[in-house]
C-alpha positions in Angstrom: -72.6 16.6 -3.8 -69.4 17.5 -2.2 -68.4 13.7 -2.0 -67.9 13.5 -6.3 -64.5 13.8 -7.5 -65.7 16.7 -9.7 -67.3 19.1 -6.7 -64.4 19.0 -4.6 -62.2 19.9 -7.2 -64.6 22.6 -8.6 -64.9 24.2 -5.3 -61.2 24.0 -4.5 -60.6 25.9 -7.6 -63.4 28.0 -7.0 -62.0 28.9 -3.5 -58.2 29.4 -5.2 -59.4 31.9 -7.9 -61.2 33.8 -5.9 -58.4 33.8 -3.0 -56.3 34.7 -5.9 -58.3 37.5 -7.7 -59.2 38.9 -4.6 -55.2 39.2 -3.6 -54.9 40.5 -6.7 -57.4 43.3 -6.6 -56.3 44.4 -3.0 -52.4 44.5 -4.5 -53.8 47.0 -7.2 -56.3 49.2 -5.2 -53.2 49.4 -2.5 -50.9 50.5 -5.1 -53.4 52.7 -7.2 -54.5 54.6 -4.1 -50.8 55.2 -3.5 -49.7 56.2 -6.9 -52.9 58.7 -6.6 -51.7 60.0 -3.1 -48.4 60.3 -4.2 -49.5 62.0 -6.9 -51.4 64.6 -4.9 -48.9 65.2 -2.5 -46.6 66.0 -5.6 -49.1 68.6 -6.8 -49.5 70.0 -3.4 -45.7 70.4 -2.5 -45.8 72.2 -5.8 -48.4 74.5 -4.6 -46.2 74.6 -1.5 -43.2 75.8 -2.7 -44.6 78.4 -4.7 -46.5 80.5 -1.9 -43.6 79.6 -0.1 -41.1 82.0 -2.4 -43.9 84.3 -3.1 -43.9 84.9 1.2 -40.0 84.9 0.7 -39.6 87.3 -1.9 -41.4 90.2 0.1 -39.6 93.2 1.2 -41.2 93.0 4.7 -43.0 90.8 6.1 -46.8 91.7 6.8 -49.4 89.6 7.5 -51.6 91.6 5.3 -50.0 91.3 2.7 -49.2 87.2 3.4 -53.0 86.6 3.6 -53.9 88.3 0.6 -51.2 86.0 -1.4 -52.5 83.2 0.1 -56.3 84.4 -0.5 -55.5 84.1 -4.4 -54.7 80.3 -4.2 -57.7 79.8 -2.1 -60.0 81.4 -4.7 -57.9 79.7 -7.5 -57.5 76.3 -6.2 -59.4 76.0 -3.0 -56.5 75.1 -1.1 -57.1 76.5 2.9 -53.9 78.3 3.7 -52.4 78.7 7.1 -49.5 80.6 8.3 -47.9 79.9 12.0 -45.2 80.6 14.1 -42.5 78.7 15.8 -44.7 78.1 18.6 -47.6 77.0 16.7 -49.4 80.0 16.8 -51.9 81.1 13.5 -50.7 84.1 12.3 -52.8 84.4 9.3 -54.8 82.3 7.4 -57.0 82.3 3.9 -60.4 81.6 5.4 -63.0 83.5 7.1 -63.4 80.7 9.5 -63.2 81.7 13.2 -62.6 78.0 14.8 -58.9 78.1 15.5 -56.9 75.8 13.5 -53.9 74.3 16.0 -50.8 72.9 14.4 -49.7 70.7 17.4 -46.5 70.4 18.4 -45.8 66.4 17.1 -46.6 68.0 13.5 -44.3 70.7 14.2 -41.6 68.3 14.8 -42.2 65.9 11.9 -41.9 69.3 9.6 -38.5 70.1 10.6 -36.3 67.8 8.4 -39.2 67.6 5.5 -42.4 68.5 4.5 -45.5 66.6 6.7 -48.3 65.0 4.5 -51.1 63.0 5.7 -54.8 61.9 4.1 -57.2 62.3 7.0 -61.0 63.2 7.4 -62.9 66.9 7.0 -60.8 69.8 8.5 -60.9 73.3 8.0 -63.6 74.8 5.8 -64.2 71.7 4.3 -66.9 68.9 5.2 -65.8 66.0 3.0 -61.8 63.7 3.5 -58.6 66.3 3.3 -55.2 66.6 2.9 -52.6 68.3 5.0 -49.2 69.5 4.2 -47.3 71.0 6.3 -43.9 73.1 5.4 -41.4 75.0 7.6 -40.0 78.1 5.9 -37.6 81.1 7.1 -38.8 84.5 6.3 -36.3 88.0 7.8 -34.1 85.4 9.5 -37.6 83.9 11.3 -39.0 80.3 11.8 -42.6 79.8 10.5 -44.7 76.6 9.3 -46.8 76.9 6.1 -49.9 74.5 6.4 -52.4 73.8 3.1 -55.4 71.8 3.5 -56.7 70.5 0.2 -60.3 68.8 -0.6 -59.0 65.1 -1.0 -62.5 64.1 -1.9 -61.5 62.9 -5.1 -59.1 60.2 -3.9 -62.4 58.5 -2.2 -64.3 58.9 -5.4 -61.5 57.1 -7.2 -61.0 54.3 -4.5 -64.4 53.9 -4.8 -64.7 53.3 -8.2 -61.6 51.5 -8.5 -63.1 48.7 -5.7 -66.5 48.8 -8.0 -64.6 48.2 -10.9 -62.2 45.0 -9.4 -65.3 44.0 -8.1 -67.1 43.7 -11.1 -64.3 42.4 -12.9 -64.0 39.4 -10.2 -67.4 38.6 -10.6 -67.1 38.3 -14.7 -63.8 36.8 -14.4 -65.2 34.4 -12.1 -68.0 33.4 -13.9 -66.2 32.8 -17.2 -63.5 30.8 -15.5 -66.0 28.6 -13.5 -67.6 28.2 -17.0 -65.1 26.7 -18.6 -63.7 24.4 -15.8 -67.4 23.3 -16.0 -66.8 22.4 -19.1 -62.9 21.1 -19.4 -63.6 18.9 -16.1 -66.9 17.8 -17.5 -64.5 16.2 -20.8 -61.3 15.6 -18.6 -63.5 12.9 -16.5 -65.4 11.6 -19.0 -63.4 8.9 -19.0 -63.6 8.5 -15.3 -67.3 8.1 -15.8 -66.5 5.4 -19.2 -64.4 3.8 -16.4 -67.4 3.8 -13.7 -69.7 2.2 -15.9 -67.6 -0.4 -17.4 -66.5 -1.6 -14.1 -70.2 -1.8 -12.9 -70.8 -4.1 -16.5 -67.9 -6.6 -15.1 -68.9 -6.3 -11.5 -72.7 -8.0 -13.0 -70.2 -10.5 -14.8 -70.4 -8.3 -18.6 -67.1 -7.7 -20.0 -67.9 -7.2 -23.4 -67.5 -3.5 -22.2 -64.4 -1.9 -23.8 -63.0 1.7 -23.2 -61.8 4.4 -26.3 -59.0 5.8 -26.3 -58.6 9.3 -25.3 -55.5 10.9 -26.6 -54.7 11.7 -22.7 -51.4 9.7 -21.7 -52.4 9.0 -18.2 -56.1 8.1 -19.3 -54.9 6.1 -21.8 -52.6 4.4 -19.6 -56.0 3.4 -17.4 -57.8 2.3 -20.1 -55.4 0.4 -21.7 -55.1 -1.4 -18.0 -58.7 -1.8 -17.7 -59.3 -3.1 -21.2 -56.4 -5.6 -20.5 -57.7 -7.0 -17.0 -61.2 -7.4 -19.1 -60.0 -9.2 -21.6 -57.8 -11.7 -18.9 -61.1 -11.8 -16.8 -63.4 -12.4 -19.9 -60.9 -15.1 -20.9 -61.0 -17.0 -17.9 -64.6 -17.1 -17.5 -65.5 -18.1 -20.9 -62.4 -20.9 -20.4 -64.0 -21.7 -17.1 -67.4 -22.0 -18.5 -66.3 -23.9 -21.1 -64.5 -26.2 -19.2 -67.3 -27.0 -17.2 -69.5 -27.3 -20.0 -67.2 -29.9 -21.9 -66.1 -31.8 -18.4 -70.1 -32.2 -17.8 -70.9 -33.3 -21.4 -67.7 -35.6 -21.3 -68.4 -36.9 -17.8 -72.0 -37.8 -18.1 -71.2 -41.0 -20.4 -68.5 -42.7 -18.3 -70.4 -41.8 -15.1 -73.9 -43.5 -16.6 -71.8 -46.6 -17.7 -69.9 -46.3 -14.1 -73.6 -46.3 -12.6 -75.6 -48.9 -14.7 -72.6 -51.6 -13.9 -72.6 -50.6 -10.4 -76.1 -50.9 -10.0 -76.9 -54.2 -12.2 -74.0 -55.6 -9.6 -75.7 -54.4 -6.4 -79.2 -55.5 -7.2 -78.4 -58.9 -8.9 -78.9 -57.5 -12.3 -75.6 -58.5 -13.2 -74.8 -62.5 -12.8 -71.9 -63.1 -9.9 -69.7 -64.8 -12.6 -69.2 -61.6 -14.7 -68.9 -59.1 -12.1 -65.3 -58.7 -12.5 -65.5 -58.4 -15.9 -68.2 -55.5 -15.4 -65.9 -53.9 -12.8 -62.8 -54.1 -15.5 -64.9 -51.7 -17.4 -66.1 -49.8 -14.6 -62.0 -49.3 -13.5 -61.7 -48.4 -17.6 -64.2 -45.6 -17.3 -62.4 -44.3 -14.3 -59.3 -44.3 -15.8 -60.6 -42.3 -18.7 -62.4 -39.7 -16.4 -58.8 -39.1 -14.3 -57.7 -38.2 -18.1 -60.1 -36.3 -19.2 -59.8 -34.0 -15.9 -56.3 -33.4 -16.2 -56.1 -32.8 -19.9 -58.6 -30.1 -19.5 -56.9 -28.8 -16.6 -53.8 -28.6 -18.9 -55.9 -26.8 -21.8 -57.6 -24.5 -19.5 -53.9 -23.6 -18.3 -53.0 -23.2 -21.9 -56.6 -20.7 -22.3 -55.7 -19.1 -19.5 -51.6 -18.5 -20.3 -50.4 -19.4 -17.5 -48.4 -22.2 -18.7 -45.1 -21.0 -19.2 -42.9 -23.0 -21.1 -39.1 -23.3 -19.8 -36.9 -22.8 -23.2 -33.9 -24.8 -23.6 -32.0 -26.3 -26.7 -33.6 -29.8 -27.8 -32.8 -32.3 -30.0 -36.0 -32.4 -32.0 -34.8 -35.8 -33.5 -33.1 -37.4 -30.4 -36.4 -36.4 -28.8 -38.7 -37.9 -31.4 -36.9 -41.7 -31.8 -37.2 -41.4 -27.8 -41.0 -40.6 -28.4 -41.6 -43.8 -30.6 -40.2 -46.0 -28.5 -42.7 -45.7 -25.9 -45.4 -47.6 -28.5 -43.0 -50.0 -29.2 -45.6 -52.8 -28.2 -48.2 -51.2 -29.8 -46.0 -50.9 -33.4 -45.2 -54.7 -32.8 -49.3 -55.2 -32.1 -50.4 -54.4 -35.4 -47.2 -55.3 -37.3 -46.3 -51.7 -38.7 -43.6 -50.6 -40.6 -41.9 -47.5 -39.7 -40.2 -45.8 -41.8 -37.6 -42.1 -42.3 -36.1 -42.7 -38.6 -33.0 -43.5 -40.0 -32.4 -41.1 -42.5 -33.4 -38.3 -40.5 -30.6 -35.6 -39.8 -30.3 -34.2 -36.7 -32.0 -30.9 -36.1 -32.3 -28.9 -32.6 -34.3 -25.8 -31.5 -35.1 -23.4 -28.8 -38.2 -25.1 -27.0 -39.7 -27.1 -23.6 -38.7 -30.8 -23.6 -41.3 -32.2 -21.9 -44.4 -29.9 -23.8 -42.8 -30.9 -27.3 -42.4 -34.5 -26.0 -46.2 -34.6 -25.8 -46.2 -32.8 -28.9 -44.8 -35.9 -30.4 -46.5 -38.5 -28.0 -50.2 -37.5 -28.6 -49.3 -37.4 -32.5 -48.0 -40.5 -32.3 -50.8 -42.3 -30.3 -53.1 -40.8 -32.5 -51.3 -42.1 -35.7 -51.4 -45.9 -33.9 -54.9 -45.5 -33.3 -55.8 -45.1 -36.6 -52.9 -46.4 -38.8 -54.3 -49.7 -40.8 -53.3 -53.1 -39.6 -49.9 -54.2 -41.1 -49.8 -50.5 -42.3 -46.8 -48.0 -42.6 -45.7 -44.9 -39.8 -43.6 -42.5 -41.8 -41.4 -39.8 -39.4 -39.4 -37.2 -41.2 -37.2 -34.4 -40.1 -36.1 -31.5 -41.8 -34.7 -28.1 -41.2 -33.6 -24.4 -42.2 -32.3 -21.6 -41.2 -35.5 -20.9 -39.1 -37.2 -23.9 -38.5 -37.5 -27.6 -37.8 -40.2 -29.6 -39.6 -41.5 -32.5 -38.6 -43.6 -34.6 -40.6 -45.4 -37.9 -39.2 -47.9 -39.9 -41.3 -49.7 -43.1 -41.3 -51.6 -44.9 -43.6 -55.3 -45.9 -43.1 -58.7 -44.2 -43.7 -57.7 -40.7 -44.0 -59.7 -37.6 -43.8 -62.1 -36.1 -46.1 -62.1 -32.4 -46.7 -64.5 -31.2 -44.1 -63.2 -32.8 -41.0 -59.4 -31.6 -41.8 -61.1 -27.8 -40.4 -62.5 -29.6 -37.2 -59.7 -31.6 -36.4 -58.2 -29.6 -33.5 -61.6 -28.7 -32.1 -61.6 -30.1 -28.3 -63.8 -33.1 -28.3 -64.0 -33.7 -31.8 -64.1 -37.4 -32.8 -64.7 -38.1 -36.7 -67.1 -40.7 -37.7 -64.4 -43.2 -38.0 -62.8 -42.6 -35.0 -65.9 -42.7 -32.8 -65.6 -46.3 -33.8 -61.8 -47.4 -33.5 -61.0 -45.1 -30.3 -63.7 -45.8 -27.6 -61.2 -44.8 -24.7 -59.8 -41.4 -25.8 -62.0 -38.0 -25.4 -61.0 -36.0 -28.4 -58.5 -33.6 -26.8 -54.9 -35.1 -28.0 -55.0 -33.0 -31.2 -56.5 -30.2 -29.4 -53.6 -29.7 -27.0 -50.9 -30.3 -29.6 -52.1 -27.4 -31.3 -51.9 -25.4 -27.9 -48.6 -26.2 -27.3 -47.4 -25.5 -30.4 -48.6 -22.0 -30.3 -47.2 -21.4 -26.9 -43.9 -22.1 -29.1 -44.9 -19.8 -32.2 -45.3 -22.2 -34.2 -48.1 -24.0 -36.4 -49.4 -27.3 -36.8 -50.9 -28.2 -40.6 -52.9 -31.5 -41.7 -53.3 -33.4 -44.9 -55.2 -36.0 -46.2 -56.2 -38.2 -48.7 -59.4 -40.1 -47.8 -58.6 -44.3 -48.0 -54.7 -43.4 -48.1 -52.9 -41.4 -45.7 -52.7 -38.7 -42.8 -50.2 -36.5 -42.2 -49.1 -33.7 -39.7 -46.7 -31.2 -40.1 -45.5 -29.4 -36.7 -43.1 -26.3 -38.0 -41.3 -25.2 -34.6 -38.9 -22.2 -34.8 -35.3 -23.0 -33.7 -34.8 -19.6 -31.7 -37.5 -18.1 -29.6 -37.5 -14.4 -28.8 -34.9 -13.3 -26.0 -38.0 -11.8 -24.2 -39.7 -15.3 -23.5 -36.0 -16.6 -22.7 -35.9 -14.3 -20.1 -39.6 -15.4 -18.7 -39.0 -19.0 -18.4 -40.7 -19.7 -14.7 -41.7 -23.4 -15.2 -45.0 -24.6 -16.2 -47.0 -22.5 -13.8 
C-alpha cells in the first residue's frame, strides 16, 4: 500500500500534521505553565512583601511576636513561613514541624540582589509539588532571609489538564483533517486514475477512450495531451489499417493476372509466340502496382499529417499551361480542342509548386481519360481578393447525381470508368482533394450526365503566417 501515489502522500501529511500539532501543543503547554508560574510567583512576592513590612514595622524585634504574624498567613493562606539569619540559621518559623528546614548557603547567595523562586517537589509540611521564595530583609539594622513555601499542587493539576486537553484536541484535529485529505485526494487524483485506465484501453490497442475535462489547469493540461496523442495514435492505426486493407484489395487483381500469365508461360499454357505479348501485360500490371504503392504511401502521409507543404508564391496560371503540356500527345491522340488558355489572366497565390502541380496533373489526366473523342478541354482562371479559382472541364459522359458524393472516395471507379480506365486505381481524385485541404482550400464537382464535367479547385492566395513559418519540406 505504501507504493500508490495516494499513501505516500497521505502518510507524509499525516506525519507533518502531527509533527506540526504536536510542536504546536508543546509551544503552548511551555508557555501556559510559565504564564501560570509567573503568575504564582507574582502572588507569592505579594505575600512576601507584606509579612515583610509587617516584621519591619515592629518596635523590637521578637521572635514571638514574628511567628505569631507569620502563624496568621499560615492559617489564612497555608503558606509555611520561615525566618533565618545571615548564616542560615531558623529563627522562627510558622509550623509545628520539628525537621529542621536548611536554607543553604547557594540560596542565600541567589537572594542577595533579588528575591529566589523555584517550582520543586514536597517540602516542608507539605506532601504534594511546592514553591519556594526566598527574600532578604533588614530588620534594627540586621540581615535576615524570609523563606515561604507554598502548595504548588495546582500548577500540576493544570499542566495536567492542559496536556489532556492538547491531546484530545490533536486527536479530533487529526481525525477531521485526515478526513478530508481522504476525501480532497480521493477527487484531486481522480483523474490520475481516468488517466490509468485510459492508457491501459490504448496499451490493448482501444483509443476510443477520451478524458473530461477537470477545471484543474495542470490536469487539464494532461488530459488535453493525452487526448491529443490518442487521437494521432488512433489516426495512424485506422490509416494504417486502412491502407493495408485497400493495398490488399487493390493488389490482389494485378497479382492474380501477374500469376495466371506467369504460370500459363511456365507450363506451356501459353503458346511461345505470344509470350511477349503476355509479359507486356505482366510488366503493365507491375507498373500499376509500383503506383498504387506510392500513391497510398503519399495519402497515408496526407492521413497521417505529416506532409508538410513548403509555401511559396506561384503562378497558378504559368503553372497550369505548364501542366497541359505534359498531355500534349495525348490532346493530339484524340483530336481535342482546348479551350480558355489564352484568355486566362494571370493569377498567383501562397501555396507548394510541386503538390498544386499534381493538383492540376491528376485533374487533368482524369479529364483526358474520360473527355469524348474529338471532344473539348475547357481551363479557366479567375481571381479575388482572396482566392484563385480554377475551373477545368471536359466534355463526355458526365456524372449522374449519386456518384458526384463518391467521387473523392479512394478507389472509387464509376461504372463508366471501370470501362475506359483499366490502368488507373481510383486514387487521383482522392489525393487532389488531400492536397487541396493541406492548402485550405476546397475542391467542388459538377455535372451534367451525357454533357460535361467540371472541377472547381478554390485555393486561397495567402496562407496563415503560422504555416509560413512551418514550412520543413514534404516530410
Amino acid at each position: 500500500m505504501l507504493n500508490s501515489l495516494y499513501s505516500r502522500i497521505f502518510y507524509l501529511c499525516t506525519i507533518v500534521l502531527l509533527f506540526a500539532c504536536s510542536l504546536t501543543g508543546l509551544i503552548v503547554v511551555t508557555y501556559a505553565n510559565h504564564m501560570h508560574e509567573k503568575e504564582a510567583e507574582e502572588q507569592f512576592s505579594r505575600t512576601a512583601s507584606i509579612l515583610s513590612w509587617r516584621i519591619k514595622e515592629m518596635q523590637s524585634f521578637d521572635p514571638k511576636a514574628v511567628k505569631d504574624e507569620m502563624t496568621v498567613y499560615t492559617t489564612r493562606d497555608n503558606v509555611d513561613c520561615y525566618l533565618y539569619d545571615v548564616e542560615g540559621s531558623c529563627i522562627t518559623r510558622s509550623d509545628n514541624n520539628l525537621n529542621e528546614i536548611p536554607l543553604s548557603p547557594a540560596i542565600r547567595r541567589a537572594a542577595l540582589e533579588e528575591p529566589y523562586f523555584r517550582m520543586g517537589g514536597p517540602m516542608g509540611n507539605f506532601v504534594e509539588d511546592t514553591a519556594t521564595y526566598v527574600e532578604r530583609l533588614e530588620c534594627d539594622g540586621k540581615p535576615y532571609y524570609l523563606m515561604l513555601i507554598f502548595p504548588a499542587g495546582h500548577l500540576s493539576v493544570f499542566s495536567s489538564k492542559l496536556i489532556a486537553a492538547m491531546v484530545i484536541t490533536l486527536i479530533l484535529t487529526g481525525i477531521s483533517c485526515s478526513t478530508l485529505f481522504y476525501l480532497n485526494t480521493k477527487r484531486v487524483l481522480s483523474p490520475v486514475v481516468q488517466v490509468t485506465k485510459a492508457a491501459e484501453s490504448y496499451a490493448k490497442g482501444d483509443f476510443s477512450a477520451r478524458l473530461q475535462q477537470t477545471g484543474d489547469p495542470e490536469m487539464d493540461q494532461l488530459t488535453s495531451t493525452m487526448n491529443r496523442m490518442a487521437d494521432f495514435i488512433d489516426r495512424n492505426e485506422r490509416s494504417r489499417k486502412r491502407f493495408i486493407s485497400d493495398v490488399s484489395h487493390e493488389l490482389k487483381t494485378p497479382i492474380t493476372s501477374i500469376g495466371g500469365f506467369v504460370d500459363g508461360i511456365l507450363d506451356g499454357t501459353i503458346p511461345h509466340s505470344e509470350e511477349r505479348h503476355y509479359l507486356k501485360i505482366v510488366s503493365s500490371e507491375v507498373d500499376r502496382m509500383s503506383r498504387l504503392v506510392h500513391t497510398m504511401l503519399n495519402i497515408s502521409r496526407f492521413e497521417e499529417g505529416t506532409m508538410a507543404p513548403r509555401f511559396e508564391r506561384v503562378d497558378i496560371t504559368h503553372l497550369l499551361i505548364k501542366t497541359l503540356l505534359l498531355f500534349e500527345d495525348k490532346v493530339n491522340a484524340k483530336e481535342l480542342f482546348v479551350e480558355g488558355l489564352e484568355e486566362c489572366p494571370k493569377a498567383s497565390a501562397v501555396a507548394d509548386k510541386d503538390l498544386v502541380q499534381q493538383i492540376f496533373y491528376n485533374l487533368t489526366e482524369n479529364a483526358i481519360k474520360f473527355v469524348n473523342r474529338g471532344g473539348t478541354l475547357f481551363f479557366a482562371v479567375e481571381s479575388d481578393d482572396e482566392q484563385v479559382h480554377v475551373h477545368l472541364r471536359n466534355t463526355g459522359e458526365g456524372l449522374t447525381e449519386d456518384e458526384i458524393p463518391r467521387i473523392f472516395d479512394r478507389f472509387y471507379k464509376t461504372d463508366e470508368s471501370r470501362g475506359k480506365d483499366t490502368t488507373g486505381v481510383g486514387l487521383g481524385l482522392s489525393i487532389v482533394s488531400r492536397i487541396v485541404a493541406l492548402h485550405s482550400g476546397t475542391v467542388t464537382v459538377k455535372s451534367i450526365k451525357g454533357e460535361y464535367t467540371e472541377f472547381i479547385v478554390n485555393l486561397p492566395r495567402y496562407q496563415r503566417i503560422e504555416e509560413q513559418k512551418q514550412n520543413g519540406g514534404h516530410g
